[in-house]
MDAnalysis code that builds the backbone (N, CA, C; Angstrom):
import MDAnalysis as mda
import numpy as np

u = mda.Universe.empty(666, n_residues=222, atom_resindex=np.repeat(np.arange(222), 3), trajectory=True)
u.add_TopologyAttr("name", ["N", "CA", "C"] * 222)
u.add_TopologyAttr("resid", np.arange(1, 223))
u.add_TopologyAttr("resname", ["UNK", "UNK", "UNK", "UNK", "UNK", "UNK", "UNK", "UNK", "UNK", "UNK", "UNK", "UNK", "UNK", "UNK", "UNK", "UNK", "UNK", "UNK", "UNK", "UNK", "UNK", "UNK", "UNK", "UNK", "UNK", "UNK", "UNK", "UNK", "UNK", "UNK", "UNK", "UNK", "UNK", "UNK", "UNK", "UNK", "UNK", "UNK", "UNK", "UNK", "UNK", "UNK", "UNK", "UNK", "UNK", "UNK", "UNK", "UNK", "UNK", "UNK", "UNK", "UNK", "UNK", "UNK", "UNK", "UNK", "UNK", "UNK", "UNK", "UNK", "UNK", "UNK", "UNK", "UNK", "UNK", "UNK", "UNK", "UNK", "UNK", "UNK", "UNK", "UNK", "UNK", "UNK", "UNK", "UNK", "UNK", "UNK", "UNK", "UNK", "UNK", "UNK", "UNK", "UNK", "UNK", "UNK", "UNK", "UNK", "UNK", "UNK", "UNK", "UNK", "UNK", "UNK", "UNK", "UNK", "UNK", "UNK", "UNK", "UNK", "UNK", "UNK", "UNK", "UNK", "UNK", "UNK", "UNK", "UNK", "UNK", "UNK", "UNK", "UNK", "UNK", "UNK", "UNK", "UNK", "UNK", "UNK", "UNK", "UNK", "UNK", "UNK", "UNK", "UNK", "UNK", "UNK", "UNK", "UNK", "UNK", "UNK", "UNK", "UNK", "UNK", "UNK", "UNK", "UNK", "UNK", "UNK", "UNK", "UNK", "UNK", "UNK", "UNK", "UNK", "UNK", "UNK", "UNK", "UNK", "UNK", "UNK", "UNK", "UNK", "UNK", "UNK", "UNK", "UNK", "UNK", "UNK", "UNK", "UNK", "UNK", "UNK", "UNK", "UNK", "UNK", "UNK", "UNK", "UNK", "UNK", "UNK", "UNK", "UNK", "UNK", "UNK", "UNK", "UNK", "UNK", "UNK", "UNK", "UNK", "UNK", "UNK", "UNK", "UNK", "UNK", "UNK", "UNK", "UNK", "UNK", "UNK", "UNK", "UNK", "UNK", "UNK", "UNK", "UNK", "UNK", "UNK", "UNK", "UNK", "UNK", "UNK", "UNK", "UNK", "UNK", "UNK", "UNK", "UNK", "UNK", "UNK", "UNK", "UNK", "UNK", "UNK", "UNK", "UNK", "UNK", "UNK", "UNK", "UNK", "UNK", "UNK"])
u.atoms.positions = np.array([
    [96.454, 9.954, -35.332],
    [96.613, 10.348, -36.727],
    [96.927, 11.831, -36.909],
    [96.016, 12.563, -36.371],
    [96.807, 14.003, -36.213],
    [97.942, 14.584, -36.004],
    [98.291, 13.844, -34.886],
    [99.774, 13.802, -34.462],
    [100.909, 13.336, -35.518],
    [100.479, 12.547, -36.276],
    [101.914, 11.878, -37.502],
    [101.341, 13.248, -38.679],
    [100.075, 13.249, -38.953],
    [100.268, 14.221, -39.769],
    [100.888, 15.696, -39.394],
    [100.755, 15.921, -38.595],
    [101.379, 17.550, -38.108],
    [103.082, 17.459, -37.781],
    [103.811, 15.810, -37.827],
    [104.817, 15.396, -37.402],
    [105.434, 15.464, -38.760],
    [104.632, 15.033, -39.962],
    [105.054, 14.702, -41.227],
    [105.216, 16.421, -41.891],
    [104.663, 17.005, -41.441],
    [104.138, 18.301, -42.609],
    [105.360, 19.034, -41.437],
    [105.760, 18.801, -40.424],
    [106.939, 19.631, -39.506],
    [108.107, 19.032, -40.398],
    [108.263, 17.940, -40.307],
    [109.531, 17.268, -41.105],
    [109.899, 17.452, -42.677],
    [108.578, 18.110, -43.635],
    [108.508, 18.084, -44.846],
    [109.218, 19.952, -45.073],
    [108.754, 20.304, -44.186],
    [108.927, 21.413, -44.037],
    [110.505, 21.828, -44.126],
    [111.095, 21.481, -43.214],
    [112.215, 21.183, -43.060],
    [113.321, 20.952, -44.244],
    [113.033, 19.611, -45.097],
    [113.484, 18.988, -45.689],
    [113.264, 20.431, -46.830],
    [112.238, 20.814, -47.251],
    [112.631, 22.008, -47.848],
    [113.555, 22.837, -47.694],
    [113.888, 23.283, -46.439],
    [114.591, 24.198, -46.167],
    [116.058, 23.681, -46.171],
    [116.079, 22.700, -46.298],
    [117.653, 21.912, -46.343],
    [118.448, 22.446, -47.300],
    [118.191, 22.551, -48.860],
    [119.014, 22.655, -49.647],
    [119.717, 24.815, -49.190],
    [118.852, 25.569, -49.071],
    [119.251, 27.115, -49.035],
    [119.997, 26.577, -47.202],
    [119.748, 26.299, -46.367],
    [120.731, 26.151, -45.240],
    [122.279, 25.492, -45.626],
    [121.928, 24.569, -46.563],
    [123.226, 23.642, -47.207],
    [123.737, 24.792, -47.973],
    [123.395, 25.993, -48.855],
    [124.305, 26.471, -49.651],
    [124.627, 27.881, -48.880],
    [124.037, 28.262, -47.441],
    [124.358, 29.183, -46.165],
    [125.855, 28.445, -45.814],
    [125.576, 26.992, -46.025],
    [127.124, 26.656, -44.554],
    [128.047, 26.672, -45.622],
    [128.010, 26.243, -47.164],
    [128.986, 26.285, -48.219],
    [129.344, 27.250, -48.120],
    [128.795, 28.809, -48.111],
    [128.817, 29.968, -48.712],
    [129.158, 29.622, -50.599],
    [128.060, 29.185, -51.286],
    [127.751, 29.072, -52.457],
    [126.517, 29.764, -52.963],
    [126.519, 30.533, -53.976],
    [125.492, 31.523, -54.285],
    [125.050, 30.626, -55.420],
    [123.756, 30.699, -55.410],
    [122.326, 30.057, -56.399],
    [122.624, 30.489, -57.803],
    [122.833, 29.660, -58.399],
    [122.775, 30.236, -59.775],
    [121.919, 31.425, -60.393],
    [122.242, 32.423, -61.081],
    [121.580, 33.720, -61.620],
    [120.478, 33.392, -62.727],
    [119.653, 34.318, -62.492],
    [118.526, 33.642, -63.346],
    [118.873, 34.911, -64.409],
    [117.725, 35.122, -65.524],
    [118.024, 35.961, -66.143],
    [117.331, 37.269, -66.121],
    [118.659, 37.675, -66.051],
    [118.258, 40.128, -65.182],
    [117.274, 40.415, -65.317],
    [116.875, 39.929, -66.858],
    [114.695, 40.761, -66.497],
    [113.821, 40.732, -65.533],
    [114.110, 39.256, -65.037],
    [113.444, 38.885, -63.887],
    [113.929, 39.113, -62.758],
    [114.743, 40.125, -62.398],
    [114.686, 40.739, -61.161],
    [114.051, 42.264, -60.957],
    [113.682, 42.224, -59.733],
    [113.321, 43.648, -59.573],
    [113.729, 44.984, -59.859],
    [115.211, 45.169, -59.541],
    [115.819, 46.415, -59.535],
    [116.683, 45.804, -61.500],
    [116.505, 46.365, -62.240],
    [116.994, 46.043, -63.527],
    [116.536, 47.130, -64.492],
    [117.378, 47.414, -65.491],
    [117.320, 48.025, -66.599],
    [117.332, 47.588, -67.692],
    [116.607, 47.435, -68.289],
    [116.298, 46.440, -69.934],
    [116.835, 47.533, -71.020],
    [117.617, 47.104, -72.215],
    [117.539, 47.905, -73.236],
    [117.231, 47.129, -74.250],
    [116.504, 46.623, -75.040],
    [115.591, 46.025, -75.819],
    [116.052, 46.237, -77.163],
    [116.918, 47.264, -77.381],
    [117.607, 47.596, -78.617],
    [118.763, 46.976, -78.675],
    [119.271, 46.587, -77.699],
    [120.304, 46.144, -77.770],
    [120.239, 45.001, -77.184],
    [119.397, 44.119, -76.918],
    [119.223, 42.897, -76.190],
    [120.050, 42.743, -75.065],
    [120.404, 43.821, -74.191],
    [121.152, 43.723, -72.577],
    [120.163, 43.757, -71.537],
    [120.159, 43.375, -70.668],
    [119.408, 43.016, -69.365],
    [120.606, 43.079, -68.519],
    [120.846, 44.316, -67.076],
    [121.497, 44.008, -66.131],
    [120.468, 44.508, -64.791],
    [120.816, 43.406, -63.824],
    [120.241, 43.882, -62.625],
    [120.933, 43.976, -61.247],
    [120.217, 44.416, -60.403],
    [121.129, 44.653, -59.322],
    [120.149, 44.028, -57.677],
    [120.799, 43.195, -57.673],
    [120.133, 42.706, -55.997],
    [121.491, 42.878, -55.194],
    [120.962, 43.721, -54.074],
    [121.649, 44.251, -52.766],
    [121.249, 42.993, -51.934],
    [122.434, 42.698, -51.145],
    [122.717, 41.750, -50.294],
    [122.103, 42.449, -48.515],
    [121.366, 42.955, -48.230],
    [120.683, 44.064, -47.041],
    [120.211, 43.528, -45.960],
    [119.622, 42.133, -46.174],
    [118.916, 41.576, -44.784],
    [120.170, 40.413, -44.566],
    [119.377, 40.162, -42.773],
    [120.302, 39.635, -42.330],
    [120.292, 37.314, -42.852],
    [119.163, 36.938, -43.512],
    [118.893, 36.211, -44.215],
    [120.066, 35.900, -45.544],
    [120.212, 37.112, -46.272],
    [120.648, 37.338, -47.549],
    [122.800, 37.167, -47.057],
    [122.929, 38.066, -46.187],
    [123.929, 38.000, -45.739],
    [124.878, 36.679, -45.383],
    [123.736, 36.087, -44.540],
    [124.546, 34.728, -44.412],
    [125.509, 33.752, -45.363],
    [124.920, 34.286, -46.596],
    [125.943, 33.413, -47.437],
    [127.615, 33.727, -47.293],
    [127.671, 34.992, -47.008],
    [129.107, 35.591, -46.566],
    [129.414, 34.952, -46.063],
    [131.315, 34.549, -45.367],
    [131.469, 34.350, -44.295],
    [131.677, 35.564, -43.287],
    [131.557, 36.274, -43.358],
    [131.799, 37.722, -42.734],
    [130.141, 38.395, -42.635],
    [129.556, 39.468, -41.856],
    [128.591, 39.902, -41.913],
    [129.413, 41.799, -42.839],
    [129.094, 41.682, -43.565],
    [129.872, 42.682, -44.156],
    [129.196, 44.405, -44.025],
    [127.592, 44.058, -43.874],
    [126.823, 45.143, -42.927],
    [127.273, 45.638, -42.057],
    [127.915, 44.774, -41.156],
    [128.518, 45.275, -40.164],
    [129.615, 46.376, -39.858],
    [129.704, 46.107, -40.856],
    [131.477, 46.977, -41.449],
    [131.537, 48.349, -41.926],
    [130.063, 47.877, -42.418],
    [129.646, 49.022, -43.306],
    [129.612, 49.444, -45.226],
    [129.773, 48.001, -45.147],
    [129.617, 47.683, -46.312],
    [128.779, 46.943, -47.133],
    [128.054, 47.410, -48.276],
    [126.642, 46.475, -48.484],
    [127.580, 45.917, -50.234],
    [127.114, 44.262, -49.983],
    [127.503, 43.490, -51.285],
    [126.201, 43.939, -52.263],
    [126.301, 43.838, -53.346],
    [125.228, 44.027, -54.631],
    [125.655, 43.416, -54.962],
    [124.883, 42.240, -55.835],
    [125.052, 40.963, -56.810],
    [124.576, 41.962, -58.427],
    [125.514, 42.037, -59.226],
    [125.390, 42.026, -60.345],
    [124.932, 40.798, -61.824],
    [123.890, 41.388, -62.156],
    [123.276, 39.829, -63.357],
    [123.541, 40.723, -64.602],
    [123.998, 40.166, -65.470],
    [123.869, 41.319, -67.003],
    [123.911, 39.750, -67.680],
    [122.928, 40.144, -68.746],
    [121.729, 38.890, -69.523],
    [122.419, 39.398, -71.137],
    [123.234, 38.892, -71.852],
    [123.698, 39.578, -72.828],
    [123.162, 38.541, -73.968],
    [121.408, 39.281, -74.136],
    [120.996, 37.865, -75.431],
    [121.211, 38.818, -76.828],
    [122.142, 38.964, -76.869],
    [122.893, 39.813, -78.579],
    [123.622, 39.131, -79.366],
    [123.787, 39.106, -80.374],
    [124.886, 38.065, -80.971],
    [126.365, 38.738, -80.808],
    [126.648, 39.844, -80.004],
    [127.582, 39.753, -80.171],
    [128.351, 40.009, -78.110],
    [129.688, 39.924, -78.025],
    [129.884, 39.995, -76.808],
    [129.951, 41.735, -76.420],
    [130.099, 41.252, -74.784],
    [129.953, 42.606, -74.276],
    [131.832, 42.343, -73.262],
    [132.027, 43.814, -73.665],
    [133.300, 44.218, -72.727],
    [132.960, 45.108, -71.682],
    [133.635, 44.263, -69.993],
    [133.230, 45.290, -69.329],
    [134.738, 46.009, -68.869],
    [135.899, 45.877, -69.850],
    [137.331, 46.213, -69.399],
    [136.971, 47.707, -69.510],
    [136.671, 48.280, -69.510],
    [136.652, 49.789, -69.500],
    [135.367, 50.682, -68.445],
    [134.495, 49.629, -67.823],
    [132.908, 49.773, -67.198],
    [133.336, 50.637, -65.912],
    [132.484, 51.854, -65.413],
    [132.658, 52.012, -64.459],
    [131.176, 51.526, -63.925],
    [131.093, 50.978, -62.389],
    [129.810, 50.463, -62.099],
    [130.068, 51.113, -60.299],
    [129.147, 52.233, -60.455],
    [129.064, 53.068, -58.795],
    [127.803, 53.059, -58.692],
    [127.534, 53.683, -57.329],
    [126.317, 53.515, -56.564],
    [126.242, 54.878, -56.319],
    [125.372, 55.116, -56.650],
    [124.913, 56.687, -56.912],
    [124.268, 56.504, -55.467],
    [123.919, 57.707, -54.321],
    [123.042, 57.550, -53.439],
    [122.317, 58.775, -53.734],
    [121.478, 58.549, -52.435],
    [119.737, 59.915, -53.234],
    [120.468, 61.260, -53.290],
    [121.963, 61.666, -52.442],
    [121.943, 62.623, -52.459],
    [122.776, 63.525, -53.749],
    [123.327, 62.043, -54.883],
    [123.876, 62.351, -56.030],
    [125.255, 62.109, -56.052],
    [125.982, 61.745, -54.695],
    [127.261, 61.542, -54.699],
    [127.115, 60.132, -55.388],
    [128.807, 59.852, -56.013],
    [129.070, 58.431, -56.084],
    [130.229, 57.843, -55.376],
    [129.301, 56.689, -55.587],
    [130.620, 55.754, -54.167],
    [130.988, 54.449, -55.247],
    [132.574, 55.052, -55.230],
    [133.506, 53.633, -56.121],
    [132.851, 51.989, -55.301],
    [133.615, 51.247, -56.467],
    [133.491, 49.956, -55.707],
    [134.669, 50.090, -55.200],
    [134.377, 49.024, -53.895],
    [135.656, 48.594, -52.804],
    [136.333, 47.777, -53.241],
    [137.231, 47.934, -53.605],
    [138.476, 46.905, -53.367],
    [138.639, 45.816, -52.435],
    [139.337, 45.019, -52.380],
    [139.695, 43.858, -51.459],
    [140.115, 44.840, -49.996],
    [141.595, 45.262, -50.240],
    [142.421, 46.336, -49.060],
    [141.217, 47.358, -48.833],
    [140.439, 47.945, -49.208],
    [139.669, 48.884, -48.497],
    [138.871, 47.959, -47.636],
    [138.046, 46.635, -47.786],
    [137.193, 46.036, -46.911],
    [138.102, 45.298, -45.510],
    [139.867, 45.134, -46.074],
    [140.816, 44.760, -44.931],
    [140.738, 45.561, -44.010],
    [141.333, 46.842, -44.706],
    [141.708, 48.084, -43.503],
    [140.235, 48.449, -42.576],
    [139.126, 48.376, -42.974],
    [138.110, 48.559, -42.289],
    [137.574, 47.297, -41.263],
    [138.466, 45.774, -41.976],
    [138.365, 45.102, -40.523],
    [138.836, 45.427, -39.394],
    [140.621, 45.546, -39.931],
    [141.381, 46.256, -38.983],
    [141.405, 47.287, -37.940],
    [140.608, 48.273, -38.637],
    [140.244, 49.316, -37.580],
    [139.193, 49.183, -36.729],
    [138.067, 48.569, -37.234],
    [137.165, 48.431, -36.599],
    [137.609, 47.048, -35.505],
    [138.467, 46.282, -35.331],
    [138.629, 45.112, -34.357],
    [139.236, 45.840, -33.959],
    [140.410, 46.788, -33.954],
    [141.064, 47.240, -33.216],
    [140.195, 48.422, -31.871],
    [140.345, 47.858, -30.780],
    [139.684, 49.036, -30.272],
    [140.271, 50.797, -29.956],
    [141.393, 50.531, -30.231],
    [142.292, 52.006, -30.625],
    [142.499, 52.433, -31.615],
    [141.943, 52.703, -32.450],
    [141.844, 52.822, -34.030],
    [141.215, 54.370, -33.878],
    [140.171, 54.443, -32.981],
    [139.261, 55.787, -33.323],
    [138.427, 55.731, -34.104],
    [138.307, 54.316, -34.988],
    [137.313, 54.013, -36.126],
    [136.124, 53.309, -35.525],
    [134.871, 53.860, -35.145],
    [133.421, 53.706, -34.790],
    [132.402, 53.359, -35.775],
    [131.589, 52.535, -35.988],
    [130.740, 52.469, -37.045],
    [129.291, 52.438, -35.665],
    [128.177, 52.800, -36.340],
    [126.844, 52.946, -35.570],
    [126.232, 51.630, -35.134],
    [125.778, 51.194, -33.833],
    [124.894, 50.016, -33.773],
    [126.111, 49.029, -32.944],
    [125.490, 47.867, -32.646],
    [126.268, 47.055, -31.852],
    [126.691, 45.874, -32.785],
    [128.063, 45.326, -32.709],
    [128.867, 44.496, -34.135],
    [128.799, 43.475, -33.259],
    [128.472, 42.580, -33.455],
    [128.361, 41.309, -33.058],
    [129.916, 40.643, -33.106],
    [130.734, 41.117, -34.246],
    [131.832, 40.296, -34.420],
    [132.981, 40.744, -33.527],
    [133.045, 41.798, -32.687],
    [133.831, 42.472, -31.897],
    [134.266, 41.458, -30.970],
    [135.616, 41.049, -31.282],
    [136.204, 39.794, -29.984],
    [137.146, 39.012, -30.668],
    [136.582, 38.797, -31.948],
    [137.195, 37.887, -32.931],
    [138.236, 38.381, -33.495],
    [139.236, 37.065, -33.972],
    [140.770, 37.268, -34.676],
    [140.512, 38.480, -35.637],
    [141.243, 39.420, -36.063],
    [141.362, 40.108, -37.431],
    [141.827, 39.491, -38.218],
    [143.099, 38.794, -37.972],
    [143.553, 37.482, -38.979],
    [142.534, 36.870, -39.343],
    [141.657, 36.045, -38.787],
    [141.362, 35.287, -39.264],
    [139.815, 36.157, -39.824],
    [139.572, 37.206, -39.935],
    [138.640, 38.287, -40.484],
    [138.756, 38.456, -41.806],
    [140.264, 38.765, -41.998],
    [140.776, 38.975, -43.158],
    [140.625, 38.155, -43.970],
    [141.053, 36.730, -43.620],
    [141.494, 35.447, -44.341],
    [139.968, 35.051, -44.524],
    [139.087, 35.602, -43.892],
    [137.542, 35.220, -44.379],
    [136.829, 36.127, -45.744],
    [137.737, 37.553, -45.579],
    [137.300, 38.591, -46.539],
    [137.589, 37.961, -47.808],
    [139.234, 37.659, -47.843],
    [140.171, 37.523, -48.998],
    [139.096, 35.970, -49.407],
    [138.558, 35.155, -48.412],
    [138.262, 33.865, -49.483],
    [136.335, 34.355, -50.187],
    [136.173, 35.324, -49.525],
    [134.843, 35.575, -49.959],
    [135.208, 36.384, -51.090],
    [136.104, 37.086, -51.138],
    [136.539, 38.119, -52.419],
    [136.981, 36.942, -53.631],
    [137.497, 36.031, -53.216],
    [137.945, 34.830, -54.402],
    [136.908, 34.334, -54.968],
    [135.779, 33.918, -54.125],
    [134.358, 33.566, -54.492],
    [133.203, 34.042, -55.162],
    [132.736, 35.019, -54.616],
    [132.353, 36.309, -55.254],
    [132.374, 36.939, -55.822],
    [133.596, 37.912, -55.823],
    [134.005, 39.228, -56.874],
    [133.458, 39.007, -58.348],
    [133.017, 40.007, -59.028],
    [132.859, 39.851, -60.336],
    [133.936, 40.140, -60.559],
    [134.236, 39.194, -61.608],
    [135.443, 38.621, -62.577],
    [135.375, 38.781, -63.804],
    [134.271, 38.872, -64.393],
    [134.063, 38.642, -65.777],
    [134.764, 40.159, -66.396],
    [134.995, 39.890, -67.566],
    [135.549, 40.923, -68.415],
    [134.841, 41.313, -69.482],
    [134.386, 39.612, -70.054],
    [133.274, 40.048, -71.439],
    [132.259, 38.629, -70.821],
    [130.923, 39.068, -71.658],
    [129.788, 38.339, -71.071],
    [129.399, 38.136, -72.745],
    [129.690, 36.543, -72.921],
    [129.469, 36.007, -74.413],
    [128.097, 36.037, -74.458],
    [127.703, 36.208, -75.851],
    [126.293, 36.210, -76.617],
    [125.290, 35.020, -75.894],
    [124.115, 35.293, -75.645],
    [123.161, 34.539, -75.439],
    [123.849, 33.813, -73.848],
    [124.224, 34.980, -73.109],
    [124.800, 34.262, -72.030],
    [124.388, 35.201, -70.468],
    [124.592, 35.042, -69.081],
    [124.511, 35.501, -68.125],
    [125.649, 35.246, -67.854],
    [126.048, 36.397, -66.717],
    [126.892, 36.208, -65.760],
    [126.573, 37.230, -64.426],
    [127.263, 36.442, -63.745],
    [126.930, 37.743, -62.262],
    [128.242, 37.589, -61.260],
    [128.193, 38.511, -60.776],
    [128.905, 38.720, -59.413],
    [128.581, 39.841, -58.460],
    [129.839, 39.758, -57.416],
    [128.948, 40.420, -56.370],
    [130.520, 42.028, -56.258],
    [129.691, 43.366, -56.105],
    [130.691, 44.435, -56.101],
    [130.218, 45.279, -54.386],
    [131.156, 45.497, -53.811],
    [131.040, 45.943, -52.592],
    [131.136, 47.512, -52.687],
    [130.262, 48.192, -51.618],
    [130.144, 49.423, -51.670],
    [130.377, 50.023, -50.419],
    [131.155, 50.787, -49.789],
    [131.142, 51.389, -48.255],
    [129.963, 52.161, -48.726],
    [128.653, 52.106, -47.473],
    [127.806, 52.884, -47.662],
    [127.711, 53.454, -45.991],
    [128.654, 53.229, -45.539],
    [128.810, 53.477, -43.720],
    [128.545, 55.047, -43.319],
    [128.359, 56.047, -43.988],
    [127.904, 57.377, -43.585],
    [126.744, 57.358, -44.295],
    [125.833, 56.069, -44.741],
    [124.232, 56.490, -44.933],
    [123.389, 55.928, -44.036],
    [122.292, 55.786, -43.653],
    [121.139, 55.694, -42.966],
    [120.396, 54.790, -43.617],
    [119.715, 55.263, -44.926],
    [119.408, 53.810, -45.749],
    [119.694, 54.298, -46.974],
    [120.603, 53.923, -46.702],
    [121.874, 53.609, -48.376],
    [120.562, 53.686, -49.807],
    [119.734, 52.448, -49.145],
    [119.196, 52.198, -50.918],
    [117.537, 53.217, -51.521],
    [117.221, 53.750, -50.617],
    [116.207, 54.925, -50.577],
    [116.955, 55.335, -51.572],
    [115.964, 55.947, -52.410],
    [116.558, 57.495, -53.546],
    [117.872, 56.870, -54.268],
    [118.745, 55.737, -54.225],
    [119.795, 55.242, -54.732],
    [120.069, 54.864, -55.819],
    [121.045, 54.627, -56.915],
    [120.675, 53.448, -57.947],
    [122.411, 53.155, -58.167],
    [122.162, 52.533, -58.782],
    [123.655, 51.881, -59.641],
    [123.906, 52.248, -61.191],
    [125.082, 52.492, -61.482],
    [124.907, 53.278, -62.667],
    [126.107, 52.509, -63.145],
    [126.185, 52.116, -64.307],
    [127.221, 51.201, -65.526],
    [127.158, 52.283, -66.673],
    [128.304, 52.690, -67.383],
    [128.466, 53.225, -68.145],
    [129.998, 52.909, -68.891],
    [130.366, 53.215, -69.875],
    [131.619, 52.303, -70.362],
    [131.122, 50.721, -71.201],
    [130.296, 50.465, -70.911],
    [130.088, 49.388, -71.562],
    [130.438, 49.498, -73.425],
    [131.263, 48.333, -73.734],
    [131.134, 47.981, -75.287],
    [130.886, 47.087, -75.300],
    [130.101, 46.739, -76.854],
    [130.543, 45.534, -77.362],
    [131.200, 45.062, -78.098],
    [131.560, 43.961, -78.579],
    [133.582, 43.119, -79.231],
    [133.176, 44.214, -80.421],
    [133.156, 44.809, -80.813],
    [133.367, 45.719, -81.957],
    [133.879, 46.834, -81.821],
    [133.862, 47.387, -80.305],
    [133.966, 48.430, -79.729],
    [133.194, 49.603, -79.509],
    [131.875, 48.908, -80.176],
    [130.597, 50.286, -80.302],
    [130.317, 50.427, -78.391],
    [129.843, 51.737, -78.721],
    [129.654, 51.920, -76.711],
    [128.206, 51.818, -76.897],
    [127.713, 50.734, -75.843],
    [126.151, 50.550, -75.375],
    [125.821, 52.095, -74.210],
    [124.715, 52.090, -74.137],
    [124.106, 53.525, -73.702],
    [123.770, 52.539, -72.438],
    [124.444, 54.129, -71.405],
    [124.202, 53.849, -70.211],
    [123.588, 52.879, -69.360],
    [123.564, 52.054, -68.560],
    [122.258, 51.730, -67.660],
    [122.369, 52.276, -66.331],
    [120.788, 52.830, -65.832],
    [120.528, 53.462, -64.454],
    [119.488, 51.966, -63.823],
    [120.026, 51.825, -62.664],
    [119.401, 50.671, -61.991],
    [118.552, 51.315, -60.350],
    [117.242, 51.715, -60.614],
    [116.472, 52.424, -59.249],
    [116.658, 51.214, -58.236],
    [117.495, 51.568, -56.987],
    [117.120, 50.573, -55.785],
    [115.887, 50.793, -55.402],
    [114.969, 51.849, -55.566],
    [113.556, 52.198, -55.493],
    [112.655, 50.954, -55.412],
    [112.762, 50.049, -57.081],
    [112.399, 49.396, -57.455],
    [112.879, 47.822, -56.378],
    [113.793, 47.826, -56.213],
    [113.999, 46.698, -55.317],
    [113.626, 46.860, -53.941],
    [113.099, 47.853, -53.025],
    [112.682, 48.636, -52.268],
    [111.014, 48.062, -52.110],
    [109.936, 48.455, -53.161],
    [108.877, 47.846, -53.706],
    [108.976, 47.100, -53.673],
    [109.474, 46.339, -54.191],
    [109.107, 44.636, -54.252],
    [109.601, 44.004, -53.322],
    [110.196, 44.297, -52.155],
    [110.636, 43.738, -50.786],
    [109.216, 44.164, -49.903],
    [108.777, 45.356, -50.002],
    [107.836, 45.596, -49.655],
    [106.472, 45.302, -49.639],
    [106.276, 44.997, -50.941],
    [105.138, 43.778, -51.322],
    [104.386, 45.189, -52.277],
    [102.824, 44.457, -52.656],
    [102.184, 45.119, -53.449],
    [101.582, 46.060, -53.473],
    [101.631, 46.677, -52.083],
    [100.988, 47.980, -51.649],
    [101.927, 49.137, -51.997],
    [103.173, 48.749, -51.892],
    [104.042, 49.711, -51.361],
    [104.443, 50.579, -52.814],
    [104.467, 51.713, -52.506],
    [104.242, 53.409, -53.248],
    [105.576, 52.902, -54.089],
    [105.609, 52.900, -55.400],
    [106.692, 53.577, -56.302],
    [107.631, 54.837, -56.194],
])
């Protein structure tokens, strides 16, 4: 009897873990819950916006890629913005960078900036070095690319306006390859935002601090 029970609770176990392994081999991302409820987020309460920011950093989180994009030197951030206002939000004018501790900002990447950095980096005559040992070193660049371009189809935030009483998310890439730990002292900063009227919403600052903590658990220093 011991034996079927410790056989049953191995197998139950499992069967949990089925559905997040099933949406690893899709590369399909979990539906977004809403921005308050993430860690790293900025609420403005006056204006009923909620956006948050989860960094894609462990090697768990990554897998949904088909590419390890760490590797490269590039960290994905999933963007959530929770727009419960009656009216819509435009992000055609948004700039959304990654501030690091030391105050510089780093644009988002483009599609061709995450190419050319396959390129160089498979190439072993390039002169282009990134720190640590790349696991993917051996493999096609073609077929590197053709993995970037279908994760960029999948992924990328797309949205332009985020209708009333609605979420949306996507994911914006950042070269953070000359930091150490990128998300220490870091945040994400959106500014440009309107809404369909054209009034400009006030800034949001997003502390990776805060997502930092709560990876860390309940001890860990603010």
């Amino acid at each position: 009897m011991p034996r079927k029970r410790t056989a049953a609770a191995i197998l139950a176990f499992c069967l949990s873990l089925l559905p997040l392994a099933v949406r690893a081999a899709d590369h399909t991302v979990a539906a977004a819950g809403d921005a308050a409820n993430y860690p790293a987020v900025d609420i403005h309460p006056a204006e009923h916006v909620a956006i948050a920011a989860d960094p894609y950093d462990s090697k768990g989180k990554i897998e949904l890629f088909r590419i390890n994009y760490l590797e490269y030197g590039f960290l994905p951030i999933r963007v959530i913005i929770t727009n419960n206002s009656n009216h819509a939000i435009s992000l055609a004018d948004a700039h959304i960078d990654f501030i690091d501790a030391g105050g510089d900002t780093i644009r988002t990447s483009e599609l061709a900036d995450v190419e050319r950095r396959v390129d160089k980096v498979s190439r072993p005559d390039s002169g282009y070095k990134l720190p640590g040992p790349l696991s993917h070193l051996g493999h096609n660049p073609a077929k590197t690319r053709k993995a970037v371009e279908a994760d960029f189809q999948s992924f990328e935030y797309s949205f332009v306006e985020i209708d009333p009483h609605t979420t949306r998310s996507g994911f914006f890439f950042y070269d953070v390859s000359g930091l150490e730990n990128p998300l220490r002292g870091a945040k994400l900063s959106l500014t440009n935002l309107k809404d369909a009227r054209g009034k400009d919403l006030f800034y949001f600052e997003i502390p990776f601090n805060k997502y930092l903590a709560a990876r860390a658990g309940p001890r860990a220093e603010n």
